[in-house]
C-alpha positions in Angstrom: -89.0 -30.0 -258.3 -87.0 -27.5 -260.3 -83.6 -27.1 -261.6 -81.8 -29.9 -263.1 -80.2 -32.6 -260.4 -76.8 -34.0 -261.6 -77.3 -35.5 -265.2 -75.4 -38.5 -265.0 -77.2 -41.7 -265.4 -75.2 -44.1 -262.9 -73.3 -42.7 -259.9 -69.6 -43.3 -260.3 -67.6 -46.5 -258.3 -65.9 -44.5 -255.5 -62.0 -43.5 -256.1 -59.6 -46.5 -255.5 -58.6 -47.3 -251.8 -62.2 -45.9 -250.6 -64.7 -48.4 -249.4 -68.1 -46.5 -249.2 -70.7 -47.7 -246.4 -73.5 -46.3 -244.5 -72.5 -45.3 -240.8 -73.6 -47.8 -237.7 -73.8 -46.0 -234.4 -70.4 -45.0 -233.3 -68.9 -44.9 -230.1 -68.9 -41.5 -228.1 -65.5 -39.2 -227.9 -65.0 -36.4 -226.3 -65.1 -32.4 -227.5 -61.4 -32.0 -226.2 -60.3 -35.5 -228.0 -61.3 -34.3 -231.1 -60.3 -31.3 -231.1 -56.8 -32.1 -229.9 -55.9 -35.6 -231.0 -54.2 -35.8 -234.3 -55.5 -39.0 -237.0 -53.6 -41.6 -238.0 -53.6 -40.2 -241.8 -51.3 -43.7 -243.2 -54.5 -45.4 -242.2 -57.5 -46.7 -244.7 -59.9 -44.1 -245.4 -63.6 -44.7 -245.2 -66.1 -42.4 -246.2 -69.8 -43.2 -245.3 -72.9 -41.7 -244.6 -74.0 -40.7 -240.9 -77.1 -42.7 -239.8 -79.7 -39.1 -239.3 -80.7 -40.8 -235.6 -76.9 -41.4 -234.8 -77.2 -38.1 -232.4 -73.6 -39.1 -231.2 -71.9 -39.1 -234.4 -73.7 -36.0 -235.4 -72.1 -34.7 -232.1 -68.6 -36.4 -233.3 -68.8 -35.0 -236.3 -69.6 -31.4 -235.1 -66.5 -31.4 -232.6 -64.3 -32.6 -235.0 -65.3 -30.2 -237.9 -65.2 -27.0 -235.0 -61.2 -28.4 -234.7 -60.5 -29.2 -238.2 -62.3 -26.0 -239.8 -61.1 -23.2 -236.8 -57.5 -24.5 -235.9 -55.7 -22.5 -237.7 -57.1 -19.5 -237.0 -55.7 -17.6 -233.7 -59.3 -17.0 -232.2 -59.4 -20.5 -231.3 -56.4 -20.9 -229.6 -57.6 -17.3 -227.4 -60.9 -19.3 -226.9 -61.1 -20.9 -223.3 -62.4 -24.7 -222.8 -65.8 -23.4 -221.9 -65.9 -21.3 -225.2 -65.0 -24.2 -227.3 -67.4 -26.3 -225.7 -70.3 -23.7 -226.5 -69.3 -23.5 -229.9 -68.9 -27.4 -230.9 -72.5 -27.5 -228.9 -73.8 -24.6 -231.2 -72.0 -26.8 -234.0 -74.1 -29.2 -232.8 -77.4 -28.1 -232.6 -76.8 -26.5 -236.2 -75.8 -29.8 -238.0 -78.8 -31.8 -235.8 -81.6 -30.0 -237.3 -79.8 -29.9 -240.7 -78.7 -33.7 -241.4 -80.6 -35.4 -238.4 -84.0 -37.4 -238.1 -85.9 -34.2 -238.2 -84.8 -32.0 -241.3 -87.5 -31.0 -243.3 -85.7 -31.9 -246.4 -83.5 -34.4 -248.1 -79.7 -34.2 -246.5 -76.8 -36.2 -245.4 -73.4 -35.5 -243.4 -71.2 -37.5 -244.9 -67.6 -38.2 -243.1 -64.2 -39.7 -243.7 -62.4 -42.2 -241.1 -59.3 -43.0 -241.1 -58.2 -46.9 -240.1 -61.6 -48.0 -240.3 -65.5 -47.7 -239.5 -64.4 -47.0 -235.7 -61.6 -44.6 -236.6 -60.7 -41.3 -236.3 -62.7 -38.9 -238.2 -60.6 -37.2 -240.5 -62.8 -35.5 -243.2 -66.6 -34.0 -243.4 -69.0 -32.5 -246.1 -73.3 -31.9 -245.4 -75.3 -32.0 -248.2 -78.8 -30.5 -247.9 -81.3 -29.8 -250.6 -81.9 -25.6 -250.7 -84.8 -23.7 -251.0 -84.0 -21.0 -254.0 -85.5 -18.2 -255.3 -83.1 -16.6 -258.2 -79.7 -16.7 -256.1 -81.1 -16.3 -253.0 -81.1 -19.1 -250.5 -83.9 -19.4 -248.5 -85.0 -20.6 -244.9 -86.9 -23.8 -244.2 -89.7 -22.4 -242.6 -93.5 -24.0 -242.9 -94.5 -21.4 -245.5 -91.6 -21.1 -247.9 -91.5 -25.6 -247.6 -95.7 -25.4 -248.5 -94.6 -22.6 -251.4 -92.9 -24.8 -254.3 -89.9 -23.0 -254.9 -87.1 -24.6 -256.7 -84.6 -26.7 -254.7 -81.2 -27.0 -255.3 -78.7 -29.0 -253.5 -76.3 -27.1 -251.5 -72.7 -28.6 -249.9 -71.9 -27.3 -246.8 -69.6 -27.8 -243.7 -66.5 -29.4 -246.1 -63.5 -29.6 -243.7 -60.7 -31.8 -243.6 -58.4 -32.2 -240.5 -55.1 -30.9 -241.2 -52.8 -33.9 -240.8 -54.4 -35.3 -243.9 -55.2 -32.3 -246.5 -53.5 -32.3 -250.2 -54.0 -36.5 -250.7 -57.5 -35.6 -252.4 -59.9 -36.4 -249.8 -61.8 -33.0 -250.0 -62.6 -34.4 -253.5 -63.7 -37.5 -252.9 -66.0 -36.6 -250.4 -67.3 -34.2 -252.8 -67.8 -37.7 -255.3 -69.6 -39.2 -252.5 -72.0 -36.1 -252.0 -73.0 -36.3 -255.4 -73.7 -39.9 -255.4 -75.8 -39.3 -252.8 -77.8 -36.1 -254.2 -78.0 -38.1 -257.2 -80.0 -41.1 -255.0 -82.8 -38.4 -253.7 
């Protein structure tokens, strides 16, 4: 209901050298492995959608975007292990209730690997669809969900890890999101 979705009638092939393929359970890794180990960025890239009851990759995914999104900034590097380990939990929590099993609405976290389905994530972007009232975003509670506002999709949560920025893979997770907000 409301608003226009994307007004193309087929979704577009994926950009060349970019296989596209919902995720399979992952294997775990560590807070401090992703926030310190550096991907292979020669490598492949695969883009696919995280499985919603894939709580690990969700938990992958939120550890890797805390490293890629806040390493540059000099807050992190002050932040002791404990601190990081709060905030990729708080990460966490935050991209659990918005792409898991559980959200309320239609979403999906979408992530790049590199070298493959069991690579190193190297790329990220959530997609969610918005409650909206004029500009104003608003919160998924029982009431405002039960009162028909207009929704929207929103991108959120875009980060790409540093080693493999400016080779266009911001974008074509970006082409993936809309082929998936194009599906709900």
């Amino acid at each position: 209901p409301g608003g226009a979705p994307f007004s193309s009638p087929a979704p577009r092939p994926p950009p060349p050298g970019v296989a596209l393929r919902h995720s399979p359970a992952t294997s775990p890794s560590s807070v401090r492995a992703a926030l310190a180990s550096p991907p292979a960025t020669n490598a492949p890239i695969t883009i696919e959608a995280v499985d919603p009851l894939d709580v690990q990759t969700i938990k992958e995914v939120a550890a890797f975007f805390v490293g890629a999104f806040w390493q540059d900034y000099k807050a992190q590097a002050l932040m002791t292990d404990d601190q990081k380990r709060r905030f990729c939990n708080e990460q966490f929590d935050d991209m659990r209730i918005r792409y898991g099993a559980k959200s309320p609405v239609n979403s999906s976290l979408i992530i790049a690997r590199s070298g493959g389905p069991q690579g190193d994530i190297v790329g990220c972007v959530g997609l969610e669809m918005a409650l909206v009232l004029g500009e104003k975003i608003l919160p998924k509670t029982r009431d405002n969900l039960a009162r028909n506002y207009d929704m929207e999709p929103l991108l959120a949560n875009l980060a790409v890890s540093p080693e493999a920025r400016r080779k266009g893979l911001a974008r074509k997770l970006c082409v993936k999101g809309e082929e998936v907000v194009r599906g709900w």
